[in-house]
N, C-alpha and C positions, 0 to 999 in steps of 0.2 A: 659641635653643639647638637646636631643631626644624631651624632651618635650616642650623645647623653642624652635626648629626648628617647630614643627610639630604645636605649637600654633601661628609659624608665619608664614605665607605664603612665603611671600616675602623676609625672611632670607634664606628660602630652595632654593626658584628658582636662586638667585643670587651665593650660596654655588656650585648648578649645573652646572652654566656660566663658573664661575672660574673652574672649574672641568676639564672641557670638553675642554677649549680653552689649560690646560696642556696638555691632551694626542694629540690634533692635533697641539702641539708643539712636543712635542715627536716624532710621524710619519713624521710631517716634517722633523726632525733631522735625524731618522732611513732610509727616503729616501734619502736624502739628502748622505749620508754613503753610502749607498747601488750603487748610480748613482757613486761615484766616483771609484768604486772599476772597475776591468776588467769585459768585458761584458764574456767570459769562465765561471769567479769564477760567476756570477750571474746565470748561467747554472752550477749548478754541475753534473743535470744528464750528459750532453752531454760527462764530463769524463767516464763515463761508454759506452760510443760509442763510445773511441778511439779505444778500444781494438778487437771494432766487423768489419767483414770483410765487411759490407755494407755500401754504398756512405751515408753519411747523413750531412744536412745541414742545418742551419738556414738561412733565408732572411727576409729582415725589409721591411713593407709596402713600403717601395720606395725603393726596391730593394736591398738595401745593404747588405753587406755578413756578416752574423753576427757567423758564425759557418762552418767550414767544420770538415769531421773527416780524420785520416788518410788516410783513403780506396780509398778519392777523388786525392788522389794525381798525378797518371798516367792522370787526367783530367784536371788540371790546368796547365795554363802558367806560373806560377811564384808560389812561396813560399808559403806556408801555409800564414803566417803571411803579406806576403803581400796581399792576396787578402781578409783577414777580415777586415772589418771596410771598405772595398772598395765596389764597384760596382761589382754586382754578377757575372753576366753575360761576362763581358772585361775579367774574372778574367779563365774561361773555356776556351777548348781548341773548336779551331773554326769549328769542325766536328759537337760538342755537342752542340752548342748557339743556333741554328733553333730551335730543337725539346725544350730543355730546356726554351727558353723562352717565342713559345705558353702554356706551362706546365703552367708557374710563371703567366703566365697573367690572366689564370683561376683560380688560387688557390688565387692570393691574391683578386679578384671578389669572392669567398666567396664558389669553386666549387672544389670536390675532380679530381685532374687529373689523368690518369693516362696514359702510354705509352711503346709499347717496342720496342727499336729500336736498329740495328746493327748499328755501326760506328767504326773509329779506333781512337783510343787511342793516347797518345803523344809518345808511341814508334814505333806505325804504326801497331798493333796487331787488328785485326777485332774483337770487343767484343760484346754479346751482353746484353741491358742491359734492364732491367724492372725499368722504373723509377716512382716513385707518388710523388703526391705534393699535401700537404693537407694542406689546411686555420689553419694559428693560429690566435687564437679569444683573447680577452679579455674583458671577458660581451658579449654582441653580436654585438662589430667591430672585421673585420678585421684587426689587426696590424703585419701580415707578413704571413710566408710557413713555414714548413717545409717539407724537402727536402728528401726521401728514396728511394736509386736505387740500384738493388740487381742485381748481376754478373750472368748471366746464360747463359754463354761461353758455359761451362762444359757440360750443359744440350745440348747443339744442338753437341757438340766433341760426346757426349754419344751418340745421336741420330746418328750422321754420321756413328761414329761404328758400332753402332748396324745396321745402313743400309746395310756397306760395308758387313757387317759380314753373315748379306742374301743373300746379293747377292752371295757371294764367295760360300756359304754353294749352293743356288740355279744353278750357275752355275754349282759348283761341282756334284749335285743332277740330273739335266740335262744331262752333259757330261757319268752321270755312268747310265742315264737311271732308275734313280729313281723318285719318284712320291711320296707327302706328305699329308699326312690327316692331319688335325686338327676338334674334334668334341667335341661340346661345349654338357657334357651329362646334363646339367639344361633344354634345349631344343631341345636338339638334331641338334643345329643346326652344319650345316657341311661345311667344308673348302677341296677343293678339287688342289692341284695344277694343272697344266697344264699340265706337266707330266704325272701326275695320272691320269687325263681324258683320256689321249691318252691310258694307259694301262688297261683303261674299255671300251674304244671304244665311250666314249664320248664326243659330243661335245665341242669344247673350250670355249663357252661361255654358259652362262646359269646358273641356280643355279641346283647345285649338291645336291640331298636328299639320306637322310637314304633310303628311302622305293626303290628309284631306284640303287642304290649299295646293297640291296636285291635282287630286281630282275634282277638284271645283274649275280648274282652269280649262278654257276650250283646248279642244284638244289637237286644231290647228295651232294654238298659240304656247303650247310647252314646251317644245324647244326653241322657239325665240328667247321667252325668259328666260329661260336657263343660261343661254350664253350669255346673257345682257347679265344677270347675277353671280357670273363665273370670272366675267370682266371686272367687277365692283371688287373681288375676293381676291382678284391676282394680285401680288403685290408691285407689280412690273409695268402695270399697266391704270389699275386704281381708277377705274371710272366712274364719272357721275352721271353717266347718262340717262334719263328716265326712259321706261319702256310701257307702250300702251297694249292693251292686250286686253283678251276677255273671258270674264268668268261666267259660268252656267250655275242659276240661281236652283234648290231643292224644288223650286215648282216648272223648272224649264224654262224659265225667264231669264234671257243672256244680256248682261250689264256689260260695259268697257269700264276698263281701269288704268286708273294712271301712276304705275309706282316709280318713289325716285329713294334709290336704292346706296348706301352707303358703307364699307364695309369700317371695322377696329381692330388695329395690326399691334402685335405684339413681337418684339425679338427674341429670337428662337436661336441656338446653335447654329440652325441652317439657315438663318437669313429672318426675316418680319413673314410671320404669318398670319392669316385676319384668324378673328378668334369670337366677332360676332357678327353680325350683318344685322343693321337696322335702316331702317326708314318707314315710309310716309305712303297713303296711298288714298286716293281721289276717284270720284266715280264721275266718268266724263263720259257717259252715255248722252246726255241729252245735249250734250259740245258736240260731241260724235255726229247725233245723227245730225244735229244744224248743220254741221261740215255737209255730210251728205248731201242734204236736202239741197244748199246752198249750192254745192257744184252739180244737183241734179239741177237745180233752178237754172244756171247759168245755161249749159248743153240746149234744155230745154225754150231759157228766152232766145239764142245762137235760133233754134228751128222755128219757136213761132215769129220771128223776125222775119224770117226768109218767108214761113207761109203767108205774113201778115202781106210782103211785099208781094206777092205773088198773088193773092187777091186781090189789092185794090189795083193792082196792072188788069188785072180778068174784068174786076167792075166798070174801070175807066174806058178799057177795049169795048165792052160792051154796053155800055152807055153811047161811047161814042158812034158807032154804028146805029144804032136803035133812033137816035136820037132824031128829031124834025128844026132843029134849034137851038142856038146858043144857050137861052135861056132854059129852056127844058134840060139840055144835057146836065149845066151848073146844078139845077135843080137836083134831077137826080142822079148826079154823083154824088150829090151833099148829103144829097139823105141817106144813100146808100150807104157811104165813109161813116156819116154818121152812125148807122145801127151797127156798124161793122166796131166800130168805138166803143156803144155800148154794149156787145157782148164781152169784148176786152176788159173791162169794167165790173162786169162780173167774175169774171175770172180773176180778173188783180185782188180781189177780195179775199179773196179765197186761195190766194198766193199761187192762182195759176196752176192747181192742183184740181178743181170741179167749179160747176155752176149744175145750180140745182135747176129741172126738169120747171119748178113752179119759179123762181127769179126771172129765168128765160121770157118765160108767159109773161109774167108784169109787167116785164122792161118792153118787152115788142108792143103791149096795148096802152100804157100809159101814156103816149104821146094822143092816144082819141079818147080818151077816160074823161068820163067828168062826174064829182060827185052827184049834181043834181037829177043829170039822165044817164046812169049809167047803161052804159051802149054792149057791155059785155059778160058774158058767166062764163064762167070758167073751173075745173072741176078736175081734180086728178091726184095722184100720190106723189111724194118727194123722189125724188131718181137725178141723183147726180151723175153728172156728162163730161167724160175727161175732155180738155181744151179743144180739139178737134171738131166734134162731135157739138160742143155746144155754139161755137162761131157757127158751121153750117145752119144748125137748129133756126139761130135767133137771124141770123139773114135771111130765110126762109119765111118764118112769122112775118118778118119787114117786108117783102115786098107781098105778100098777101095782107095784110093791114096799108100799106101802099095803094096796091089793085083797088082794095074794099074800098077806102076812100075815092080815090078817081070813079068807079066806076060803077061799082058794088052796096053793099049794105051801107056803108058809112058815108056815103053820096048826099043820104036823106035823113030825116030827122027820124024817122018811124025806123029808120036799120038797126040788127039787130045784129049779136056775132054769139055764137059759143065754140066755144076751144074746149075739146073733155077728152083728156088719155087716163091710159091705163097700162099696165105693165103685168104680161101674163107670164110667171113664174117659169122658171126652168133652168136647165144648165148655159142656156143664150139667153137671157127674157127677151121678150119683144115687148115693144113700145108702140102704142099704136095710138095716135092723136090726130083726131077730129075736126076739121075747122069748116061751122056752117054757117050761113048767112040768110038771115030773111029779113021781109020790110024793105027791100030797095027793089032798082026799077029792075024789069025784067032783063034776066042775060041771057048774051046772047054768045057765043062759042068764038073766042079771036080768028080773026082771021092768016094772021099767022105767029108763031113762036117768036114772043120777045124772051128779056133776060129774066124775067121775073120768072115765065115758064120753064125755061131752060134750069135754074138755080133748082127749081125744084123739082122735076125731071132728073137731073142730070147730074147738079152740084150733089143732094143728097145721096147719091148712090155710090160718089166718089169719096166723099168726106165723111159720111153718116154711117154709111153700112147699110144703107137702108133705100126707101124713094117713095114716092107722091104721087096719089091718082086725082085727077082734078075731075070734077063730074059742074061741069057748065048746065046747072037745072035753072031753069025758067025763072023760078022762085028763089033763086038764089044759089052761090056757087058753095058749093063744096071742097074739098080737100083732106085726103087719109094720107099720113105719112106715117110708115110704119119703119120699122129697123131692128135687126137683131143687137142685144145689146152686149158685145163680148166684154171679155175683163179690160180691153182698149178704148172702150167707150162708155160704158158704167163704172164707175167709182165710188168708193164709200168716202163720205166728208170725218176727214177727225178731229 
């Protein structure tokens, strides 16, 4: 048969006619099948898209709705099944139809669209959404869209979070007076807060470098941080230890800071290496100097404890000697403890750091003071007295206001006192304070050196720097006590 086909031409071609007019009876048949079935079952993929949480949709060259999947449903005005085989567009909720149908116009013109746009939703919920519309072809027409729009609500909820969550953390960071780095070690580059600026003395604007938070740092304290920030970077090692240290302000003002330093490791071929370094940073100058002051305080009450015991042993000794009687000595050692109290007094005030030149004056005459007659003037400039220097002073005042009363101006009703210093400028000043008396009965010169004489003689010249001329006049006594004042005995009050 092969060879009566092949020896006849025209048996073969006519064998092929018939041939070929069956199978496109066939395909007409299998279309024909195929057109009556549901347009879903001619899509089987789009079953596999009910299950996905993303809008997807078919649309037919002239717009009709040839598919949605479930996901679309908060976007439609009516039924799944009512808006397929319908009009695409009527079928949306009327927030969506704008942007949805410049999208439809360009895809089915033959052009990928794409869009993202907030709107709400058929429950009133502001969503937002990433919508594309891409040309479906067949051969190369256009015969519809289809339709992919992806929920990314979440993503701007995350974002808001994570905004709020800055800020809170930044306010919080603000109100406690903290300051944040962030440094990128790939290039060093650096993230300086506003805070942080203020706690290196820099300005609020401008970029922040490595090489100038070098050179802000004292320059004792650069290689400590360094190792304290090499330890945070090791991966072997990973410390969190904070490191306090100090920087030099653009006007020469030197602040302490407190950073606590943490590095972010990433895996590398060769092992985890950090890749930023961030932390926090605190300005603990004014912790600082209290520490200071505080263990200066301590050292310092340790000595005036021992001086304190060391004087009323000298007052007691010489009370007791001096003294004619029980009751005289009790007398004046009470008084003496006493004024020796109130100079302490002053100085507690003052946290043991000065007692001003004119408090000294008050506290010694206020035990004979009365508003009605007052019995004293007194007259002079402010000059604070480091601790030393003002105990001697004001036990000095005490027993000459002591003296005055027993024996002196304040004996009588007509007595009179002035106390008048003055402080003559220099690289030492001197102090030189006055104390004279009239209006009481006539004096007359002791006949010999008690402790009142001695204290001021003797005590001022050991504790004061200084010492005391007594001029015993007729008309009343006098007393010059003068003293150079060095930077150990002059102090400025802050």
């Amino acid at each position: 048969m092969v060879q009566g086909v092949l020896g006849n031409p025209k048996v073969a071609t006519d064998d092929l006619r018939e041939e070929n007019e069956a199978l496109k009876a066939r395909v007409a048949q299998l279309e024909a099948e195929l057109e009556a079935r549901p347009r879903v079952e001619r899509l089987p993929m789009f079953a596999l898209l009910d299950v996905m949480p993303m809008l997807v949709g078919a649309i037919s060259q002239d717009g009709t709705c040839e598919y949605v999947s479930p996901a679309f449903r908060p976007w439609l005005v009516g039924r799944r099944a009512e808006i397929t085989d319908h009009p695409f567009l009527p079928g949306l909720i009327e927030s969506l139809r704008e942007p949805a149908g410049m999208l439809i116009a360009a895809a089915l013109v033959g052009q990928l669209a794409q869009r993202t746009v907030s709107v709400r939703n058929r429950d009133g919920e502001l969503r937002d959404l990433q919508i594309t519309l891409a040309p479906r072809k067949l051969g190369d027409a256009v015969n519809g869209c289809i339709w992919v729009a992806q929920d990314l609500t979440h993503l701007r909820h995350a974002d808001e979070a994570l905004r709020a969550s800055e800020q809170r953390f930044r306010l919080a960071a603000d109100a406690a007076g903290l300051g944040v780095w962030d440094r990128d070690l790939s290039d060093d580059f650096l993230i300086f807060s506003d805070q942080a600026r203020a706690i290196y003395g820099f300005p609020p604007d401008g970029v922040v470098t490595l090489d100038m938070v070098r050179a802000a740092t004292h320059p004792d304290d650069v290689a400590r941080t360094v190792e304290v920030a090499l330890r945070h970077m090791d991966p072997k090692i990973r410390s969190r230890e904070p490191g306090a240290y100090r920087v030099i302000w653009p006007d020469g003002q030197q602040r302490w800071v407190l950073a606590h330093g943490e590095a972010v490791f990433e895996p590398r071929d060769e092992g985890e290496v950090a890749v930023r370094y961030i932390g926090m940073l605190q300005d603990i100058t004014e912790q600082t100097l209290a520490d200071q002051r505080r263990q200066f305080l301590l050292h310092e009450l340790n000595h005036r404890v021992k001086n304190t015991l060391a004087s009323v042993q000298s007052i007691a000794h010489l009370s007791l000697r001096d003294a004619q009687s029980v009751a005289q000595t009790r007398t004046r050692l009470t008084d003496r403890l006493i004024a020796l109290a109130g100079a302490h007094d002053l100085l507690t005030r003052e946290d043991w750091r000065a007692a001003d030149v004119i408090d000294i004056v008050a506290a010694a005459v206020s035990p004979y003071e009365t508003p009605q007659a007052p019995r004293f003037v007194t007259d002079g400039p402010s000059a604070p007295l480091a601790p030393k220097a003002a105990v001697a002073l004001a036990l000095a005042l005490h027993e000459l206001g002591t003296n005055a009363a027993k024996y002196g101006a304040l004996s009588t009703e007509a007595g009179r006192i002035g106390i008048a210093w003055t402080i003559e400028a220099g690289e030492e000043p001197l102090l030189t304070l006055d104390w004279r008396e009239s209006g009481g009965p006539p004096v007359r010169p002791p006949s010999r050196s008690g402790f009142g004489t001695r204290l001021l003689t003797q005590g001022l010249a050991a504790e004061f720097g200084g010492g005391a001329k007594l001029d015993y006049r007729p008309d009343g006594l006098t007393c010059r006590i003068t003293a150079r004042l060095t930077p150990q005995t002059l102090l400025e009050l802050g």
